[in-house]
MARKEKE-746774 format. One record per residue (C-alpha): residue number from 1; x, y, z. Coordinates in Angstrom, 2 decimals. Layout:
BEGIN
+-----+---------+---------+---------+
!   k !    east !   north !      up !
+-----+---------+---------+---------+
! NUM !       X !       Y !       Z !
...
+-----+---------+---------+---------+
END
This chain:
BEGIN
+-----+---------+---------+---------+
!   k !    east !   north !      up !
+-----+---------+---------+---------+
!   1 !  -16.31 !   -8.87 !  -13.81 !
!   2 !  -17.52 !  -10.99 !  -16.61 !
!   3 !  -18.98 !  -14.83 !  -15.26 !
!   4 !  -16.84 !  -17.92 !  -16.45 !
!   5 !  -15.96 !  -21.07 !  -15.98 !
!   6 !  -14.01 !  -21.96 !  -13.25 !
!   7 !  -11.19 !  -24.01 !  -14.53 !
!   8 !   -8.11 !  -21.94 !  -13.42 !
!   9 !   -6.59 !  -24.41 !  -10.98 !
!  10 !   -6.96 !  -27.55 !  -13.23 !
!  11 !   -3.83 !  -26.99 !  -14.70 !
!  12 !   -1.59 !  -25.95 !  -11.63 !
!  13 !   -0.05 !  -28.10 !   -9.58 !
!  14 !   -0.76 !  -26.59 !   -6.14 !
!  15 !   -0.55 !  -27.98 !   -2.60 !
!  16 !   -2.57 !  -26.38 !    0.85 !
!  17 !   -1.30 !  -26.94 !    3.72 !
!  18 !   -1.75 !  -24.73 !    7.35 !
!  19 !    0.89 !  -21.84 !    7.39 !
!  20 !    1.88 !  -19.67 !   10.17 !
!  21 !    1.89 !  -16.02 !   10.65 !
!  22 !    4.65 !  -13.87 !    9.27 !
!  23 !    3.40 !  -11.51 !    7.15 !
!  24 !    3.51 !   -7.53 !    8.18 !
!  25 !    0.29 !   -7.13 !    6.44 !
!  26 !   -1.85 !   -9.55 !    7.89 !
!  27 !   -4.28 !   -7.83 !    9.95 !
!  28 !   -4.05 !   -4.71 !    8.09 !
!  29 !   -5.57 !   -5.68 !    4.74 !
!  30 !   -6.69 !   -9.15 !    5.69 !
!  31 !   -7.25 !  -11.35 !    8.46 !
!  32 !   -4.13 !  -13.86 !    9.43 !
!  33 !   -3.14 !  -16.60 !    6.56 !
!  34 !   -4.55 !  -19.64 !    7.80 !
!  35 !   -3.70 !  -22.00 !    4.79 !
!  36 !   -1.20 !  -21.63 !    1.84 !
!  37 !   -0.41 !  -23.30 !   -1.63 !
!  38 !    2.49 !  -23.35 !   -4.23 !
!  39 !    2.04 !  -22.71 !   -7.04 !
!  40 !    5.82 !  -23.54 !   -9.02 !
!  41 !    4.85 !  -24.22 !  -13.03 !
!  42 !    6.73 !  -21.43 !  -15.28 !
!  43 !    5.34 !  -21.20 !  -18.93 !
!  44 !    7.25 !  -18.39 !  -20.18 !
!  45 !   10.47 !  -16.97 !  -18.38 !
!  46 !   10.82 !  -13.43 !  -18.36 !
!  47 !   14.14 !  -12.22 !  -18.16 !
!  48 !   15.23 !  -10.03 !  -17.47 !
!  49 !   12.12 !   -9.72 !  -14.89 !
!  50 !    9.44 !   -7.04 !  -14.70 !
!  51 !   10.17 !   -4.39 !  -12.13 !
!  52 !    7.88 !   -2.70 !   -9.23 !
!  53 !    6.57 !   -0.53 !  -11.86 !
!  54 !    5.39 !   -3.11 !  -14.12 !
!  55 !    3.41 !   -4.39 !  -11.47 !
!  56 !    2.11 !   -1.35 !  -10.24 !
!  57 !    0.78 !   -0.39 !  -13.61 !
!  58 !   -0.80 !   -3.64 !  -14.24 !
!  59 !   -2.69 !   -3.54 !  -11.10 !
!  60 !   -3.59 !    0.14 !  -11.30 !
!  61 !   -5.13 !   -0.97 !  -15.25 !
!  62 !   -6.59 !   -3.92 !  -13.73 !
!  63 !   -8.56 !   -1.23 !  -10.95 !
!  64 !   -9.19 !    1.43 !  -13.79 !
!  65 !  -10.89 !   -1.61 !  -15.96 !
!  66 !  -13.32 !   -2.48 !  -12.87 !
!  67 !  -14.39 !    1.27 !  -12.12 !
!  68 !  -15.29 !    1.51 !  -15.53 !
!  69 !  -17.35 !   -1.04 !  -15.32 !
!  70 !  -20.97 !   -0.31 !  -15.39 !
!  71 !  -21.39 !   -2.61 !  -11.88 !
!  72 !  -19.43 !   -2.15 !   -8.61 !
!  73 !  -16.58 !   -3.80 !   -8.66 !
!  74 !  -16.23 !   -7.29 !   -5.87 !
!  75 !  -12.68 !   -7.53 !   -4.82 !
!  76 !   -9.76 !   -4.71 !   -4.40 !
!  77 !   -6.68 !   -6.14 !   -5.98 !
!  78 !   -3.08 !   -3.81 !   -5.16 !
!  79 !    0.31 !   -4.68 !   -4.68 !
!  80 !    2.47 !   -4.09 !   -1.40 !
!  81 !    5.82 !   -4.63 !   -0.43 !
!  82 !    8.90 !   -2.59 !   -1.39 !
!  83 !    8.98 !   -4.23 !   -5.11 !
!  84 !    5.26 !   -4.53 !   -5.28 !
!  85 !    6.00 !   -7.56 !   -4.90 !
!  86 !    2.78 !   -9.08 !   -3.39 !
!  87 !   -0.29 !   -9.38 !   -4.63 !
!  88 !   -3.50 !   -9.24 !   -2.52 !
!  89 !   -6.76 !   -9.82 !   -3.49 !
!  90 !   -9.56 !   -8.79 !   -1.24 !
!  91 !  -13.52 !   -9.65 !   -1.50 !
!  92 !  -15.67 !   -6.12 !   -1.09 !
!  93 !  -18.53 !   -7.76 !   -0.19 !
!  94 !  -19.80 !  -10.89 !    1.73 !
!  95 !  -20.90 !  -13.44 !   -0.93 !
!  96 !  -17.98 !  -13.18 !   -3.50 !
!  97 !  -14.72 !  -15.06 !   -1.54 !
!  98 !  -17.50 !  -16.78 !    0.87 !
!  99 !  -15.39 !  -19.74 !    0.39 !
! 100 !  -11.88 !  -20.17 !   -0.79 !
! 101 !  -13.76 !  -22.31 !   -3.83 !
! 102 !  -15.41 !  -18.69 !   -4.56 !
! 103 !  -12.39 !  -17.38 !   -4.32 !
! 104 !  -10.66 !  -19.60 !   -6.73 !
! 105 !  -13.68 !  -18.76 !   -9.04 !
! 106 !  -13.05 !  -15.58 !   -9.41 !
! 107 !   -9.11 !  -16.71 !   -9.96 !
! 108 !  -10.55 !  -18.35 !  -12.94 !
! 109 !  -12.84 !  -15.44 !  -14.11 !
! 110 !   -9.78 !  -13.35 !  -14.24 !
! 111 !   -7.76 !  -16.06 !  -15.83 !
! 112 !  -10.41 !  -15.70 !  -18.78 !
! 113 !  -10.01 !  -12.20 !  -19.26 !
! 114 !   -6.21 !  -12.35 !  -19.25 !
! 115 !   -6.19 !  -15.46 !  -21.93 !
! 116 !   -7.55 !  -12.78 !  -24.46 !
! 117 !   -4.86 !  -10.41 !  -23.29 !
! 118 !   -2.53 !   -9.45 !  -26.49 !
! 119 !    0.55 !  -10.55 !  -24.51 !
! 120 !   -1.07 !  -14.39 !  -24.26 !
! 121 !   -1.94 !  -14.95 !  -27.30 !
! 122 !    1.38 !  -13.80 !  -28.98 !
! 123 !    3.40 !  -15.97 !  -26.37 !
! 124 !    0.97 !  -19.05 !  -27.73 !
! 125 !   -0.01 !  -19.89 !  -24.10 !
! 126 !   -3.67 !  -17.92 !  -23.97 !
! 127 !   -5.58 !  -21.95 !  -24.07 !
! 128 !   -2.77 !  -22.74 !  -20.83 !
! 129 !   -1.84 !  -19.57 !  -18.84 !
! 130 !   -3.52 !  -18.99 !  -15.01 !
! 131 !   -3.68 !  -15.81 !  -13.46 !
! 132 !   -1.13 !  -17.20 !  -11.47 !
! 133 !    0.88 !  -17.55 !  -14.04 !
! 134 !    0.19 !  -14.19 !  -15.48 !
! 135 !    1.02 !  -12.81 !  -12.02 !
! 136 !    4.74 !  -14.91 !  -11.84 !
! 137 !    5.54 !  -13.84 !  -15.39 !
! 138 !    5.14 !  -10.08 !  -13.98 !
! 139 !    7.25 !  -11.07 !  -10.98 !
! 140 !    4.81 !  -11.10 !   -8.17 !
! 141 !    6.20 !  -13.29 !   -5.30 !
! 142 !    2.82 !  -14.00 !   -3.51 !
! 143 !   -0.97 !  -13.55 !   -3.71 !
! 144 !   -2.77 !  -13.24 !   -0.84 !
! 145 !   -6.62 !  -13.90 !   -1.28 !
! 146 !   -9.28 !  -13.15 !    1.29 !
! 147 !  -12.80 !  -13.06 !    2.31 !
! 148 !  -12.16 !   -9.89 !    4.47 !
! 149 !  -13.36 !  -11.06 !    7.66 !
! 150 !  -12.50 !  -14.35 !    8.58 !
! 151 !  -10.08 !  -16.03 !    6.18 !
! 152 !   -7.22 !  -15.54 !    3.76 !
! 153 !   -5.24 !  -17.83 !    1.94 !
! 154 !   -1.67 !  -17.67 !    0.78 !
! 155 !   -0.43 !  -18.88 !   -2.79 !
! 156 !    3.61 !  -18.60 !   -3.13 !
! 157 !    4.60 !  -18.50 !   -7.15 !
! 158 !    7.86 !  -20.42 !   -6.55 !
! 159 !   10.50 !  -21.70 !   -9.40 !
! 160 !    9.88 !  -25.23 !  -10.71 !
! 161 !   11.94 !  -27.38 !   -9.15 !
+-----+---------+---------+---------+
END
């Protein structure tokens, strides 16, 4: 992953607050969700919205990019659910999500990449757009982030409103 500044949630208007279980994959591929956020700004509608495949593709690039990477890559990103609807984003080792203000570091890291993404800059919103944002416009309905071991943290991309 390429280091950068970590300004992605400057721009969203998020809230975290405690949220209960209720989430078929917690304890599978993370430990239980002990806090969550919203995350509601849209920037671009999509319609009509990107399908399971669309997602699947963009997170199976997104994996191909970091094994081709000359270093090993930090965090697993896939998509589960029936739609692919959920994204989860998983530290590999024990210093990268350490905290869930690492976490949201690396949020921002991959918010730089995507702002040079062709689709960002033609849609004039590469100096605005979050990977949250990115991740809404392709129709993902939650990310899950996660340390691994002890903690992971729930943002819901909601509509405004």
């Amino acid at each position: 992953m390429r280091r950068a500044a970590a300004l992605l949630l400057a721009a969203a208007t998020l809230v975290a607050a405690p949220v209960a279980a209720d989430d078929q994959r917690e304890g599978y591929y993370y430990p239980a969700v002990s806090s969550e956020e919203a995350f509601t700004r849209t920037l671009v509608p999509i319609d009509p919205p990107a399908g399971r495949d669309v997602r699947v593709g963009f997170v199976t690039t997104v994996t191909k990019a970091q094994l081709a990477a000359p270093e090993a890559p930090r965090i697993a990103i896939f998509a589960k659910g029936g739609e692919a609807e959920h994204m989860i984003v998983v530290a590999l080792d024990d210093a990268v999500f350490s905290t869930l203000y690492r976490a949201r570091a690396v949020m921002a890291q991959l918010t730089a990449n995507a702002r040079g993404s062709e689709f960002f800059v033609n849609a004039g919103i590469e100096a605005t757009a979050t990977w949250f944002d990115l991740a809404k416009m392709l129709g993902f309905e939650t990310i899950v982030l996660s340390d691994g071991h002890h903690w992971a943290h729930r943002v819901v991309l909601r509509p405004e409103g």
